[in-house]
Backbone as a chain_set.jsonl record, in Angstrom:
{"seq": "XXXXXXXXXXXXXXXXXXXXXXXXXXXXXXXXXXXXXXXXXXXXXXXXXXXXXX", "coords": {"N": [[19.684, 10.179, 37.061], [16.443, 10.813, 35.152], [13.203, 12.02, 36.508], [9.887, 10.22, 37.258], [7.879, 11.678, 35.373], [9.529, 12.496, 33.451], [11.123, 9.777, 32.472], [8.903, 8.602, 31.511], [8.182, 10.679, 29.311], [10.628, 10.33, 27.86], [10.183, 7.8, 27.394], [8.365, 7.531, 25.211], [8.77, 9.201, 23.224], [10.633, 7.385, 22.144], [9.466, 5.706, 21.616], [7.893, 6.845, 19.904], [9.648, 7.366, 17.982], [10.194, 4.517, 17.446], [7.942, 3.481, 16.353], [7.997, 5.56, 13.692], [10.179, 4.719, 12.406], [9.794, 2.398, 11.755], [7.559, 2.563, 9.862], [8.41, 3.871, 8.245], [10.136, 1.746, 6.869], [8.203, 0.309, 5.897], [7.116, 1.996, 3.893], [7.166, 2.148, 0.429], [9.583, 3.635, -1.632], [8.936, 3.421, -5.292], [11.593, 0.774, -5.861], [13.331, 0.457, -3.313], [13.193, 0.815, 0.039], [11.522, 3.59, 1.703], [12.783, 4.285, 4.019], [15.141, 3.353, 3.414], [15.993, 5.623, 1.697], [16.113, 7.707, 3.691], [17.349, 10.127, 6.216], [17.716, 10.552, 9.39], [17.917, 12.95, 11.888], [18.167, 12.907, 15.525], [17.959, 14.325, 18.426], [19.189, 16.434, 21.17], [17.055, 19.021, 22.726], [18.302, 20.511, 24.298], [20.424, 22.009, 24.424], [23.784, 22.748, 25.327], [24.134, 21.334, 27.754], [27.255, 20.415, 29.252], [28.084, 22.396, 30.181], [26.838, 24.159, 31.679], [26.956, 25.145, 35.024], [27.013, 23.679, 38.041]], "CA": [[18.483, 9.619, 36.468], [15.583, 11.661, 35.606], [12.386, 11.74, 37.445], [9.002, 9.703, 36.513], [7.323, 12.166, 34.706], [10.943, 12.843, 32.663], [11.351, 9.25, 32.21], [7.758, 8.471, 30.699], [8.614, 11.54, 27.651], [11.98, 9.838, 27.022], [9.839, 6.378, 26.454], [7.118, 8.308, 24.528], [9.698, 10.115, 22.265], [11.515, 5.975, 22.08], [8.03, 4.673, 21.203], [7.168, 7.515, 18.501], [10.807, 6.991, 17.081], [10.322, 3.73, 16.638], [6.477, 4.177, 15.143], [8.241, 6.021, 12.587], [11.482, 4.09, 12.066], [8.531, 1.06, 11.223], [6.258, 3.195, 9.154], [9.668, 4.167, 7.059], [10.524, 0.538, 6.451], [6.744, -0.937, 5.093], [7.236, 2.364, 2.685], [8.729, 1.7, -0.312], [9.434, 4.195, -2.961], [10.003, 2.738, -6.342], [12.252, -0.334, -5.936], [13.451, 0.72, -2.356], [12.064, 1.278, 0.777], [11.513, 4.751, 2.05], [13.726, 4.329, 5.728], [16.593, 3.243, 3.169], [16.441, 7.17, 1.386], [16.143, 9.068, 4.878], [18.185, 10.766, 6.838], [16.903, 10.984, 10.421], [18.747, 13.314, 13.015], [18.0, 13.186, 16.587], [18.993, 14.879, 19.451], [18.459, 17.333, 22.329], [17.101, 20.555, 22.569], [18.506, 20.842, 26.176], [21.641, 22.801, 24.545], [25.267, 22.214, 25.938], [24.314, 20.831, 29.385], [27.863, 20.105, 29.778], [28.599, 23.688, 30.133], [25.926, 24.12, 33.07], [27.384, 25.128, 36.594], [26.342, 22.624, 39.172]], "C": [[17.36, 10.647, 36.58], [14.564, 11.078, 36.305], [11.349, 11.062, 36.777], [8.56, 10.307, 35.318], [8.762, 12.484, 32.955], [11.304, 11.477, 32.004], [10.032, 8.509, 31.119], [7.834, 9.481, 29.452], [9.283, 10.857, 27.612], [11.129, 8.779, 26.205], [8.719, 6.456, 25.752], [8.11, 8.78, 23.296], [10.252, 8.392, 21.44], [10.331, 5.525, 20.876], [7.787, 5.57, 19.725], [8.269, 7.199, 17.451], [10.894, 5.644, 16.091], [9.377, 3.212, 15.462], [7.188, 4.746, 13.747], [9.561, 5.158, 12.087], [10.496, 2.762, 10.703], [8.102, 1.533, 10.011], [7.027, 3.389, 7.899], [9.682, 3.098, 6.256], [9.487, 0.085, 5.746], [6.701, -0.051, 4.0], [7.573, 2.109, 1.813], [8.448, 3.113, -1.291], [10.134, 3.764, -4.158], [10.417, 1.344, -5.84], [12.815, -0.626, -3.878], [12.546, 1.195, -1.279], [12.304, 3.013, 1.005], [12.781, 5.703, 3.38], [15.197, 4.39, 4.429], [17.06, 4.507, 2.466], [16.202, 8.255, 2.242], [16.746, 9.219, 5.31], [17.529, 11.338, 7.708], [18.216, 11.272, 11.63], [17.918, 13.476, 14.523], [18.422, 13.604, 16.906], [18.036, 15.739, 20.362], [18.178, 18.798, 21.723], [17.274, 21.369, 23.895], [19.74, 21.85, 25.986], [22.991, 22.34, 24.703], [25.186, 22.542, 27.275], [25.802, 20.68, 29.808], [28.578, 21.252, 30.235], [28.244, 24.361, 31.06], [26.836, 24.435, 34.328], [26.09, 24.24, 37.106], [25.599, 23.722, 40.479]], "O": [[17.156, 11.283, 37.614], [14.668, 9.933, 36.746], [11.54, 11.078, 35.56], [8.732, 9.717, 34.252], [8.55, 12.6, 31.748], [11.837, 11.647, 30.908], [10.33, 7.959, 30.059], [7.463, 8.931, 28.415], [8.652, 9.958, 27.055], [11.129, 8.662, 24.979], [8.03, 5.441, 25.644], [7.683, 8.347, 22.225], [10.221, 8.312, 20.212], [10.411, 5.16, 19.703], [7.545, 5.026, 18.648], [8.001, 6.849, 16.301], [11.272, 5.473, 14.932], [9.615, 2.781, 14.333], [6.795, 4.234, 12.699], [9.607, 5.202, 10.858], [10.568, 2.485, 9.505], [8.312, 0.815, 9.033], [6.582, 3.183, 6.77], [9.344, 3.208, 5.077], [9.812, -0.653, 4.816], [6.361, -0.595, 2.949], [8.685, 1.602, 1.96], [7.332, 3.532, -1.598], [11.355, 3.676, -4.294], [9.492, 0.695, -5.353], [12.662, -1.704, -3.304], [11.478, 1.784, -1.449], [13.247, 3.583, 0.455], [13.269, 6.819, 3.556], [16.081, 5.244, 4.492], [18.272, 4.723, 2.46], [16.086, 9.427, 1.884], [17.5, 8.262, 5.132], [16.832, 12.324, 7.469], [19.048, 10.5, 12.104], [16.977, 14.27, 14.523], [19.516, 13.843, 16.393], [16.808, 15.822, 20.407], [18.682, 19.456, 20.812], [16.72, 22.361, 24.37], [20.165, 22.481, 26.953], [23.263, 21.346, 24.03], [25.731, 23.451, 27.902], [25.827, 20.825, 31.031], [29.709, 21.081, 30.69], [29.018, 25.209, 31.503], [27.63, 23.505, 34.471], [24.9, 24.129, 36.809], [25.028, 23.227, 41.45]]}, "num_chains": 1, "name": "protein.A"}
C-alpha cells in the first residue's frame, strides 16, 4: 500500500478521471454524446515495475 501523500494523488487522478468521464457524457456531438466517440487510455508512467529488483 502506498503512503498518504501517494494515496491522496491516486484519489485526485480518480476524482479528475471521473470529472472528465462526466463532462464527456453531458457532451453531445450531433445525435451522440461525446464519451460515446472517445477513446480514453489510462495507465502508469511508473514503467515495468514488475521488472524492479527488490
Amino acid at each position: 500500500m502506498g503512503t498518504a501523500s501517494e494515496t491522496d494523488a491516486d484519489h485526485q487522478q480518480m476524482t479528475l478521471l471521473s470529472k472528465l468521464f462526466g463532462q464527456l457524457a453531458e457532451t453531445h456531438e450531433g445525435e451522440d454524446r461525446l464519451l460515446d466517440r472517445t477513446t480514453i487510455l489510462f495507465g502508469s508512467n511508473m514503467g515495468r515495475l514488475n521488472q524492479l529488483n527488490s
